[in-house]
C-alpha positions as CSV (number, residue, x, y, z in Angstrom):
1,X,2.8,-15.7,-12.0
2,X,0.0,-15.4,-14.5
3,X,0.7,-15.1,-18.0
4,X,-1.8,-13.1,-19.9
5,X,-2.6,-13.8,-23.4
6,X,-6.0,-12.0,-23.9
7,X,-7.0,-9.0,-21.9
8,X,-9.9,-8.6,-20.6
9,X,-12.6,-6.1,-22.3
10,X,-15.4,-4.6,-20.0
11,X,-18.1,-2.6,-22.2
12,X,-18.9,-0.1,-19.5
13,X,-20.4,3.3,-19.5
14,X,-18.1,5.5,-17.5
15,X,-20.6,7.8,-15.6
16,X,-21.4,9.1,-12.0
17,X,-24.8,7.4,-11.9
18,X,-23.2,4.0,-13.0
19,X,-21.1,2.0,-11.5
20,X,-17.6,1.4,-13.2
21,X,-17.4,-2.3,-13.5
22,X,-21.6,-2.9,-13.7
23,X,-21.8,-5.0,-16.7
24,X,-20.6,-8.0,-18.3
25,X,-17.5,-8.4,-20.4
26,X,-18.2,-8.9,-24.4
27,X,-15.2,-10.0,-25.8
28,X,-11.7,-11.1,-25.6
29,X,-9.3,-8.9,-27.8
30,X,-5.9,-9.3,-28.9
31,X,-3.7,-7.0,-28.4
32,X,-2.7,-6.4,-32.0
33,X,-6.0,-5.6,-32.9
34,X,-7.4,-3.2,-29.4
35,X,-6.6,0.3,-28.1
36,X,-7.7,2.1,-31.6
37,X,-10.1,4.2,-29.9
38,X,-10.3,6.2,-26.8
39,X,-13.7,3.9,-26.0
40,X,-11.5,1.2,-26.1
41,X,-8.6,2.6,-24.1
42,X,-11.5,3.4,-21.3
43,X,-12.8,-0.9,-21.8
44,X,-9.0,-1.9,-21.6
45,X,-8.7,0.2,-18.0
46,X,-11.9,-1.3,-16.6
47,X,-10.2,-4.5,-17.0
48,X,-7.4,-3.0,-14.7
49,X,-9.6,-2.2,-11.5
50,X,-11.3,-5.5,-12.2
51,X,-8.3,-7.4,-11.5
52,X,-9.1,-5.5,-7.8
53,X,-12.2,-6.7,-7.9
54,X,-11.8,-10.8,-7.7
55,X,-12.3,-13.0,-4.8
56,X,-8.3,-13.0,-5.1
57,X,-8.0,-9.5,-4.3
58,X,-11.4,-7.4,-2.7
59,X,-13.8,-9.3,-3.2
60,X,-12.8,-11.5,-0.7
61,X,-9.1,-12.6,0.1
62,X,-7.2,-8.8,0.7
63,X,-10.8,-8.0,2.3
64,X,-10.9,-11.2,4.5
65,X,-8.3,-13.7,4.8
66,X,-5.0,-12.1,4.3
67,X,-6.4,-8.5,6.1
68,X,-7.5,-10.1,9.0
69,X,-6.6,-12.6,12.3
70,X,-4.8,-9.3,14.4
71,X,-6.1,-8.0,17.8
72,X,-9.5,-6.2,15.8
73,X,-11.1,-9.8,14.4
74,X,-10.3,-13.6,14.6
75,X,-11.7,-16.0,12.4
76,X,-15.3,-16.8,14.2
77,X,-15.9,-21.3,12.9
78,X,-14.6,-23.8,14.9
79,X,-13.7,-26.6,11.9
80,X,-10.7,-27.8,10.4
81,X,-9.7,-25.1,8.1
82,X,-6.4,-24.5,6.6
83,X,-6.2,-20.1,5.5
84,X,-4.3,-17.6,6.1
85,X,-5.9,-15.6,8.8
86,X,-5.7,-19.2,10.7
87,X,-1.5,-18.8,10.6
88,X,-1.5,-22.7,9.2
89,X,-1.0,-21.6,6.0
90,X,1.7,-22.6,3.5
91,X,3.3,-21.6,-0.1
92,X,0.7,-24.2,-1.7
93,X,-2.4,-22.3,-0.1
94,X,-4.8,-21.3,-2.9
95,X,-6.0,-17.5,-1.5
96,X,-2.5,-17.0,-1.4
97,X,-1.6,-18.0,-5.0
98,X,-5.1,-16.4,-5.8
99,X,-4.2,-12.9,-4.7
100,X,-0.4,-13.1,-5.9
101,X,-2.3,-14.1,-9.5
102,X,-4.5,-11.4,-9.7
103,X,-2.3,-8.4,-8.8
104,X,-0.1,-9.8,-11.6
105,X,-2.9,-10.0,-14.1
106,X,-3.7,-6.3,-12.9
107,X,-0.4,-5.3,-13.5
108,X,0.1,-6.6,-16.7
109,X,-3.7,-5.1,-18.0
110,X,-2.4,-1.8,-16.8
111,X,1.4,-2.6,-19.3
112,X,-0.6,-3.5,-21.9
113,X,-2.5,-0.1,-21.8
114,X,0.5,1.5,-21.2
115,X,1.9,0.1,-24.3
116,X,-0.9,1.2,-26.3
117,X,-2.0,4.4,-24.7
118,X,-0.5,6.7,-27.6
119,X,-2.7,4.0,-30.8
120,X,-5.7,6.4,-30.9
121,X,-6.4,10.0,-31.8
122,X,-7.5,11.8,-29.0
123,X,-7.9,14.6,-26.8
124,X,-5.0,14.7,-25.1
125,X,-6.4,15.7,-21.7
126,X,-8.5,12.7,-21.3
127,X,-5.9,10.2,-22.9
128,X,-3.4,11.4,-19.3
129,X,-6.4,10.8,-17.2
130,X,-6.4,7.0,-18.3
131,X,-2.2,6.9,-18.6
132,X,-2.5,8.5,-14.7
133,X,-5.3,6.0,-13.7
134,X,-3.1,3.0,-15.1
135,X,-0.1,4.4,-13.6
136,X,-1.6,4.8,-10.5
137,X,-3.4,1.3,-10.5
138,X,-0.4,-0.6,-11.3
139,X,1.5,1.0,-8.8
140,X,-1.4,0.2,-6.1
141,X,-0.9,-3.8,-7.1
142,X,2.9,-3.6,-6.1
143,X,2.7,-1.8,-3.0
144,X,0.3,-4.6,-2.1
145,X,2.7,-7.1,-3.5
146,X,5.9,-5.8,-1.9
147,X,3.2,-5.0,2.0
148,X,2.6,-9.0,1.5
149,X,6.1,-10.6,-0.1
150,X,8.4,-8.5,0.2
151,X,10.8,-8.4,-2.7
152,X,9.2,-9.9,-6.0
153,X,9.4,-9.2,-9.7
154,X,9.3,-6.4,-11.2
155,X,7.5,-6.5,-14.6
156,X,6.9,-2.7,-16.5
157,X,6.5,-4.5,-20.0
158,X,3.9,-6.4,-20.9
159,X,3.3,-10.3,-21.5
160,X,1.6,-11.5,-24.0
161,X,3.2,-14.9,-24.2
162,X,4.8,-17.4,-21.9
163,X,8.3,-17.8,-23.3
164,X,9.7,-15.6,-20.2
165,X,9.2,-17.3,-16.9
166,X,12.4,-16.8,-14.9
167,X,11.9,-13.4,-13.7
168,X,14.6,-12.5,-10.2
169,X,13.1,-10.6,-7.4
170,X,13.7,-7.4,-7.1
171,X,14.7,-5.6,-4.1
172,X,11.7,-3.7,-2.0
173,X,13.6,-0.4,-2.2
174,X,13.4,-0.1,-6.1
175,X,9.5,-1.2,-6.0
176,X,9.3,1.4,-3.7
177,X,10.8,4.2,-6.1
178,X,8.1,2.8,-8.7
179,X,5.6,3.1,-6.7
180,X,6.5,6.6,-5.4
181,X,7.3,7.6,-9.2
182,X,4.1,6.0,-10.5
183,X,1.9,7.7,-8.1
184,X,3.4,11.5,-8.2
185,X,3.0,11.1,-11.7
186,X,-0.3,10.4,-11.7
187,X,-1.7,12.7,-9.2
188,X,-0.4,15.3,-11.8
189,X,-2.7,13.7,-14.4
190,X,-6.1,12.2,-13.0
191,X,-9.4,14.3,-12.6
192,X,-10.3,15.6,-8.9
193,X,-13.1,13.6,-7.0
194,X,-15.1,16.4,-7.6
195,X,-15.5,16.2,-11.8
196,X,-15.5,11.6,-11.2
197,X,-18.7,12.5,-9.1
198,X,-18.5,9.1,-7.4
199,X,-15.4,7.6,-5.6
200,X,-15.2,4.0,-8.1
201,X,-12.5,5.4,-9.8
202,X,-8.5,7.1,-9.2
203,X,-9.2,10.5,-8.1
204,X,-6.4,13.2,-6.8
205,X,-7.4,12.9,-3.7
206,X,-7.1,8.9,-3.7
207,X,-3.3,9.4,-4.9
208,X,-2.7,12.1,-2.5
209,X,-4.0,9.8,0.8
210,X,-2.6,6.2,-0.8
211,X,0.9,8.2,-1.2
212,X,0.4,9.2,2.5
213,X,0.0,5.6,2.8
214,X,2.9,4.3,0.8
215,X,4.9,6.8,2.6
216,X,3.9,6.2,6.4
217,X,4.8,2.4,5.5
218,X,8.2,3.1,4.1
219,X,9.0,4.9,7.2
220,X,8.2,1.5,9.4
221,X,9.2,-1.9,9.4
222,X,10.8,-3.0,7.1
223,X,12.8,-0.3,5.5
224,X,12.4,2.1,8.8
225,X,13.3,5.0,6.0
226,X,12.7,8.0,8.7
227,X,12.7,10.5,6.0
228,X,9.4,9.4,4.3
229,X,7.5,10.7,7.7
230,X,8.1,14.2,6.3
231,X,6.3,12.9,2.4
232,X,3.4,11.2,4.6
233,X,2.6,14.6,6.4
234,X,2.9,16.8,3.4
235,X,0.7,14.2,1.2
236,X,-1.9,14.0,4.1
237,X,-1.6,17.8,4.5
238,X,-2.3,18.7,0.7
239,X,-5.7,16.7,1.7
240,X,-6.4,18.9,4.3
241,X,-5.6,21.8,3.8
242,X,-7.5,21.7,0.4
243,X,-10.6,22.0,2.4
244,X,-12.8,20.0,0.0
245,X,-13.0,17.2,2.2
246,X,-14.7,16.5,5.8
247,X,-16.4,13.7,7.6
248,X,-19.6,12.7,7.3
249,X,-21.6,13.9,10.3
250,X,-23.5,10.0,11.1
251,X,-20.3,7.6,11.6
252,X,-22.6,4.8,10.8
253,X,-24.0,6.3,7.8
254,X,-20.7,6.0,5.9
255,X,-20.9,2.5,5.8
256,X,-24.9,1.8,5.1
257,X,-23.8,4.0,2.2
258,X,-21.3,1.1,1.1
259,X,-24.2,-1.4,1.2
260,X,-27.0,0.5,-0.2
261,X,-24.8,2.5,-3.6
262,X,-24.7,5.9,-2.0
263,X,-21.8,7.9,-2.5
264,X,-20.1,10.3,0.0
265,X,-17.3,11.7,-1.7
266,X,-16.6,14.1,0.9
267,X,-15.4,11.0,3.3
268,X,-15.4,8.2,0.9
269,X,-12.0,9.0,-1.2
270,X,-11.6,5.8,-2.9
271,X,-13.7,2.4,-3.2
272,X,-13.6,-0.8,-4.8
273,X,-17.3,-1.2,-6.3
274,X,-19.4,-3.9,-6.3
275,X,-22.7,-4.3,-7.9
276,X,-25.6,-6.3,-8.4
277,X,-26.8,-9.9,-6.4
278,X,-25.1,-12.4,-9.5
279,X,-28.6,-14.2,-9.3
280,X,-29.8,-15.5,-12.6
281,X,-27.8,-14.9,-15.3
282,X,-26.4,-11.8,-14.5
283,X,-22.5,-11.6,-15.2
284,X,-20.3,-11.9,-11.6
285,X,-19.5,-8.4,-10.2
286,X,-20.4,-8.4,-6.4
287,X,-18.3,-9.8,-3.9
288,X,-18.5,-11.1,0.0
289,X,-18.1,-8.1,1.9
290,X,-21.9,-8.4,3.0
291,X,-21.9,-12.0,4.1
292,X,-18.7,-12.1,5.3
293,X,-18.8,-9.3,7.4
294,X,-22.1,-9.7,8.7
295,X,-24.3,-10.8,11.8
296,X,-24.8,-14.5,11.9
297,X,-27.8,-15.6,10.0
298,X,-29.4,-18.6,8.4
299,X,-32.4,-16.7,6.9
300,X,-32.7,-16.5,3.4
301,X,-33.1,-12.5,3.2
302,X,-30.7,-11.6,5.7
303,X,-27.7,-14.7,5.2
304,X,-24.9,-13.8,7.1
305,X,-21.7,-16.2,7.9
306,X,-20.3,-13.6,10.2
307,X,-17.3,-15.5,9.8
308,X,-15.1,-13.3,11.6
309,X,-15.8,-12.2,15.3
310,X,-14.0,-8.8,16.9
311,X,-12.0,-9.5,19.7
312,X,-12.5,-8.4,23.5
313,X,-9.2,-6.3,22.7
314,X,-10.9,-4.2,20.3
315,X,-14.0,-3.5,22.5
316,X,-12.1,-2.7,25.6
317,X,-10.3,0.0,23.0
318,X,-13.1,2.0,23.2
319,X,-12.6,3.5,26.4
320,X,-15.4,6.5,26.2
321,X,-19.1,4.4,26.7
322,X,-20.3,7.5,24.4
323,X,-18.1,6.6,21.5
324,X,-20.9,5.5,19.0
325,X,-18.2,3.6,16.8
326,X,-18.1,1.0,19.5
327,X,-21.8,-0.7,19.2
328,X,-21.7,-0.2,15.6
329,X,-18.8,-2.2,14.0
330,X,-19.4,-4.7,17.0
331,X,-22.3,-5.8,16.8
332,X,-23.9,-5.3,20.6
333,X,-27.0,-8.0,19.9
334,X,-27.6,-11.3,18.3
335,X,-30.3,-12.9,16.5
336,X,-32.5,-14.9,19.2
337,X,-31.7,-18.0,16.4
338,X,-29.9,-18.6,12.8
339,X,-33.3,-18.8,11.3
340,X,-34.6,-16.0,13.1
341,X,-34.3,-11.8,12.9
342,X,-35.7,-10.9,16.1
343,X,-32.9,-10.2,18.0
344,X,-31.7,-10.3,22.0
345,X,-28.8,-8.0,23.8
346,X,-25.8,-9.0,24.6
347,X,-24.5,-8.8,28.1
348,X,-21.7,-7.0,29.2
349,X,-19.8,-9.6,29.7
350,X,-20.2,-11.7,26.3
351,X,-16.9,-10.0,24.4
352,X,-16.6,-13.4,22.8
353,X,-19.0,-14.1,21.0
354,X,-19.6,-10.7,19.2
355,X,-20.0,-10.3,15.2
356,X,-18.6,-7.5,12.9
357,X,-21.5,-5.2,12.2
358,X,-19.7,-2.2,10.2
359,X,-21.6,-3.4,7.4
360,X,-25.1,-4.8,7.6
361,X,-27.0,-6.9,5.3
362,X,-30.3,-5.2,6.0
363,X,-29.1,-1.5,4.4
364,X,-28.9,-3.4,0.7
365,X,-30.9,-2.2,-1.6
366,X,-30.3,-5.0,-4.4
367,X,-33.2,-7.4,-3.7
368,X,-33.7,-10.2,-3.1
369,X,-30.0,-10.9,-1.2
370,X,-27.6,-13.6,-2.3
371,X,-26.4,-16.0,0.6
372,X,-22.9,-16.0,-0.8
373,X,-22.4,-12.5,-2.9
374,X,-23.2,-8.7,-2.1
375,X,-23.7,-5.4,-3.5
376,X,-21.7,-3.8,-1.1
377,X,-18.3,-1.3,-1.5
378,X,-15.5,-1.9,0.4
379,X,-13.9,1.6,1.1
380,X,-10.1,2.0,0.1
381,X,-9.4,5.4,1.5
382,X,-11.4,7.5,3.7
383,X,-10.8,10.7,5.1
384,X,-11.0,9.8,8.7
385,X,-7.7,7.7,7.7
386,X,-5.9,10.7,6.2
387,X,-6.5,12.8,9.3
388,X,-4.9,10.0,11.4
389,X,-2.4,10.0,9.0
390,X,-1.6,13.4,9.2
391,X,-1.8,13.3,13.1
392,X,0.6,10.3,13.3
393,X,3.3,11.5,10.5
394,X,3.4,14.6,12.8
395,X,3.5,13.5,15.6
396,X,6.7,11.3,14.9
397,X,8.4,14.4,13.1
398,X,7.3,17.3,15.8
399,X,5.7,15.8,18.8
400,X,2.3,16.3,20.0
401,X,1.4,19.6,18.5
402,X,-1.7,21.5,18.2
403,X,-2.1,20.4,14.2
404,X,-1.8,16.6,15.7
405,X,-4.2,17.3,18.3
406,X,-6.8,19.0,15.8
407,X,-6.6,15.8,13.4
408,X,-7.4,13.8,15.9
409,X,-10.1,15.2,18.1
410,X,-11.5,15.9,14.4
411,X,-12.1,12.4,14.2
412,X,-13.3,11.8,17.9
413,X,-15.6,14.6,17.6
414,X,-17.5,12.8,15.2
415,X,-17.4,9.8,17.3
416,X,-19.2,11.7,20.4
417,X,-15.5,10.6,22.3
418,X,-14.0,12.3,24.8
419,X,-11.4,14.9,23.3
420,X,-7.9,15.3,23.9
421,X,-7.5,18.9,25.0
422,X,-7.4,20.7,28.1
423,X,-6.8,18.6,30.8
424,X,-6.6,15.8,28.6
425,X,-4.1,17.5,26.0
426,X,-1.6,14.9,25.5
427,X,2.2,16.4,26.4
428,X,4.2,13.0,25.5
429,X,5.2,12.0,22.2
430,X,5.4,8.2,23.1
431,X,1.5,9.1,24.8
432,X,0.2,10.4,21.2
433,X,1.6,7.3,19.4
434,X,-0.3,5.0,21.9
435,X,-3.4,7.3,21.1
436,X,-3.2,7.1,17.2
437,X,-2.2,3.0,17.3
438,X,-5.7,3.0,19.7
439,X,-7.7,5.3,17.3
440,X,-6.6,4.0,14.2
441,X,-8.3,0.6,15.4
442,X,-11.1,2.1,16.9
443,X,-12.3,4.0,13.3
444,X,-10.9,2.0,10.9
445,X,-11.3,-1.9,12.1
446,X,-12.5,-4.5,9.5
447,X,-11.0,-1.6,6.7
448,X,-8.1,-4.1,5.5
449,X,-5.4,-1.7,7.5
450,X,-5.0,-3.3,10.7
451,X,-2.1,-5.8,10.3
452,X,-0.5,-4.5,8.3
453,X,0.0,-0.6,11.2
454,X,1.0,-3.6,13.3
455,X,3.8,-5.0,11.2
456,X,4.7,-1.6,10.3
457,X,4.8,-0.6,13.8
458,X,6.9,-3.8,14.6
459,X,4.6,-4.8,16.9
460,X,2.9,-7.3,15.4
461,X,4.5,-10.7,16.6
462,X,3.9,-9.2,20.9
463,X,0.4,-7.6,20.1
464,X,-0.8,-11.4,18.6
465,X,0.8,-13.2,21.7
466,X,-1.5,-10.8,24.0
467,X,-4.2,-11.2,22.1
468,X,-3.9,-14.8,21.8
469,X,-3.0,-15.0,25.8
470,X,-6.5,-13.1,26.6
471,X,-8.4,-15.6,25.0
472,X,-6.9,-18.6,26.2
473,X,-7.1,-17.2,30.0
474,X,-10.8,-15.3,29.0
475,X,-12.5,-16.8,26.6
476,X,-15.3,-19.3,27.3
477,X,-14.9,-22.8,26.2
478,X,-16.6,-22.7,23.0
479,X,-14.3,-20.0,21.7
480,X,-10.8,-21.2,22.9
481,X,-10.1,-22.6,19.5
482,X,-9.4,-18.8,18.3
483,X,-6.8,-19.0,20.5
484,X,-4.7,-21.4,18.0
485,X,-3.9,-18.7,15.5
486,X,-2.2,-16.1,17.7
487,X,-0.3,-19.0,19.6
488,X,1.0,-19.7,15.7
489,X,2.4,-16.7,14.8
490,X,6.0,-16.5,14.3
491,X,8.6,-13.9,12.5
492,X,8.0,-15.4,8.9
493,X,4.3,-14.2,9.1
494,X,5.5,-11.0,8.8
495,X,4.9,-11.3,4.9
496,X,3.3,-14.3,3.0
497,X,5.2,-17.5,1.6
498,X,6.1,-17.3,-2.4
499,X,3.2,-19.4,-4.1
500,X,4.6,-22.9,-4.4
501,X,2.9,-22.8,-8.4
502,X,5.6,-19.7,-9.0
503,X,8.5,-21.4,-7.1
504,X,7.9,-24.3,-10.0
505,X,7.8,-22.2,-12.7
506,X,10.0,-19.7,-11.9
507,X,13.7,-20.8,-11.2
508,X,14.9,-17.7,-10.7
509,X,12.8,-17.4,-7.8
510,X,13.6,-17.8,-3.7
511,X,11.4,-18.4,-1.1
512,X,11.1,-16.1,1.8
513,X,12.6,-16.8,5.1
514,X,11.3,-19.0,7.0
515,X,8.5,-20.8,4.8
């Protein structure tokens, strides 16, 4: 992993109207000499969520590459490609070793300001908000360690040198009770979404739906810990049930507001923020949501790769032609060419060729648009998700019940779907659990969440050979080639190979099964 000598310093003006990580780092501190001031406690944990912010972690490779290749998207270019969400990956792949890097380098930001938190005099109020937003962060990076590597090290000290580079593995359960320690702990101590004004940084709210989360996955595959279900319900519950919280009336509008800086922090509970177009000389803090996720374009002020297409799985999920979520995050038209923004219909029976639109290049306001980088958020936690939560923790723990029920048609009633009630009411528990895998990928696709329900679900490895089996017997010629990846997948895919650069270095390390 990445040993880190100098942290980095963001000069940043914490502020609703700003976002967190809008401006360009000034120096590079030594430890020995930092964390004297609260301003520089604040500098020392922007350098914390920036480490989430890198084309190793949401700016591209947790957002695209290692998120994706399931039965919502596949990977849209036919040319010899070697990635992750093509399953021909191996333990010398660089977006593997580039995410692995920066969740360490996150890690060991947040140990340094742990270290440190107590150097300068301060209020004490505000010096726990920054402890429970480095907590919190920290404990974010391992749960996305342990969801893509299972067992790996666990560092709570920090490095400032590289004399100590044969660190074990340890076991998932114990990064588990970190990250369930960690969290708790910091939901005690952050501010409420309310007083941040603007969903860029750790809010109660994010801790209380990412613990949901954490919780929901402990009680799957791997660890199939049965008595987290009852943690993920009360988490998701204490969301609820606050009643500060509700869904944004315009389904669509929640994600224009990702590309155009508005914030909704009524849905939007947590996002990583991306700003400006890096054109000129203008320090490097947007990332490829917009062109990656986008509607295929050549034109210089709409450029979109669109490099991932949905699959006919996903549209056929949407089983109620009102649902507007549908024609939204797949796109239902095309441009007429690449170089070209008048636009032509698709037929009904074109389920191939059909581009992401959940977020649209047209809806940024940061002018004029980079080909390659974007402006716009990518959402973390919304509240849509926590319902579903909610619904599907208790489900598993009481059956169907009306509370389940509610959660759900909450979210369909936004949607303009079909409800389930009265004829409809759902009476089976195995029924429900279909419904929520089904919903879950009908309002949350291209969110980053999709693989990894499946693995969790232990599903993955049959829903990928379906997939896969549809295209090949489906697909028109020009698009059997996305066939390849599902026909790859195998157990080991489960969770990602150790980076071959850490197997070298490391000696105490082991590689995981199969790679």
């Amino acid at each position: 992993m990445k040993r880190i000598i100098y942290i980095l310093i963001l000069s940043v003006a914490c502020t609703s109207c700003q976002k967190y990580l809008g401006t360009e780092p000034t120096d590079f501190t030594s430890p020995e000499i930092f964390y004297n001031t609260e301003e520089e406690l604040n500098q020392a944990l922007a350098g914390v969520y920036n480490a989430l912010a890198q084309d190793g972690t949401y700016a591209r490779n947790l957002a695209v590459e290692l998120a994706h290749g399931s039965d919502e998207g596949f990977y849209r270019q036919n040319t010899a490609n070697i990635n992750p969400i093509l399953y021909n990956h191996d333990a010398a792949n660089t977006i593997v070793l580039a995410c692995w890097r920066e969740l360490y380098s996150g890690i060991n930001r947040a140990n340094l300001l742990l270290a440190n938190i107590h150097k300068p005099e301060m209020d004490e109020t505000r010096r726990n908000v920054i402890r429970g937003e480095a907590l919190f962060l920290r404990a974010y990076c391992y749960f996305q360690l342990v969801s893509l590597w299972g067992d790996v090290p666990l560092l709570l000290e920090p490095t400032t040198d590289g004399g100590v580079v044969d660190i074990p593995r340890t076991p998932a359960t114990t990064i588990y009770d970190l990250i369930l320690r960690d969290m708790t702990e910091a939901e005690s101590l952050v501010d409420d979404l309310a007083d941040i004004g603007f969903p860029g940084r750790v809010s109660k709210v994010a801790v209380q739906g990412i613990l949901a989360r954490v919780c929901l996955k402990m009680a799957g595959e791997p660890l199939k810990d049965a008595s987290k279900l009852e943690d993920a319900r009360s988490w998701a519950q204490r969301v609820i049930e606050s009643g500060k919280y509700q869904l944004n009336t315009d389904y669509k509008q929640v994600f224009i507001n990702h590309s155009a800086d508005q914030y909704d922090i009524k849905e939007s509970l947590w996002e990583i923020e991306f700003w400006g177009n890096q054109l000129g000389n203008a320090y490097r803090a947007a990332g490829r949501i917009g062109n990656q996720f986008s509607i295929r374009s050549l034109t210089a002020e709409m450029y979109g790769y669109a490099s991932i297409n949905a699959t006919a799985t996903l549209y056929r999920m949407y089983d109620d032609p009102d649902d507007v979520r549908r024609d939204w995050n797949i796109a239902p038209f095309r441009y007429v060419s690449t170089t070209s923004l008048d636009t032509v219909h698709l037929k009904p029976d074109e389920l191939y060729i059909r581009n992401t639109g959940k977020w649209r290049r047209e809806y940024e306001t940061v002018l004029p648009r980079n080909i390659d980088f974007s402006p716009t958020n990518f959402p973390l936690l919304r509240y849509a998700d926590v319902l579903l939560m909610f619904a599907e923790a208790e489900n598993e723990l009481s059956g169907p019940t009306d509370e389940a029920h509610e959660a759900l048609n909450e979210v369909r009633r936004r949607a303009h779907a079909y409800e389930y009630s009265g004829d409809r009411k759902i009476g089976d528990q195995e029924e429900f659990r279909q419904v929520i895998k089904d919903e879950r990928a009908r309002e949350l696709c291209f969110e980053g969440l999709r693989k990894f329900d499946l693995i969790r679900w232990g599903i993955f490895e049959q829903v990928m050979r379906d997939v896969g089996n549809d295209i090949t017997g489906n697909a028109p010629s020009d698009m059997q080639h996305a066939a390849d990846a599902y026909h790859r997948i195998a157990p080991r895919h489960r969770v990602l190979p150790i980076p071959a650069l850490e197997m070298s270095l490391n000696k105490a390390m082991y590689q995981n099964e199969g790679w």
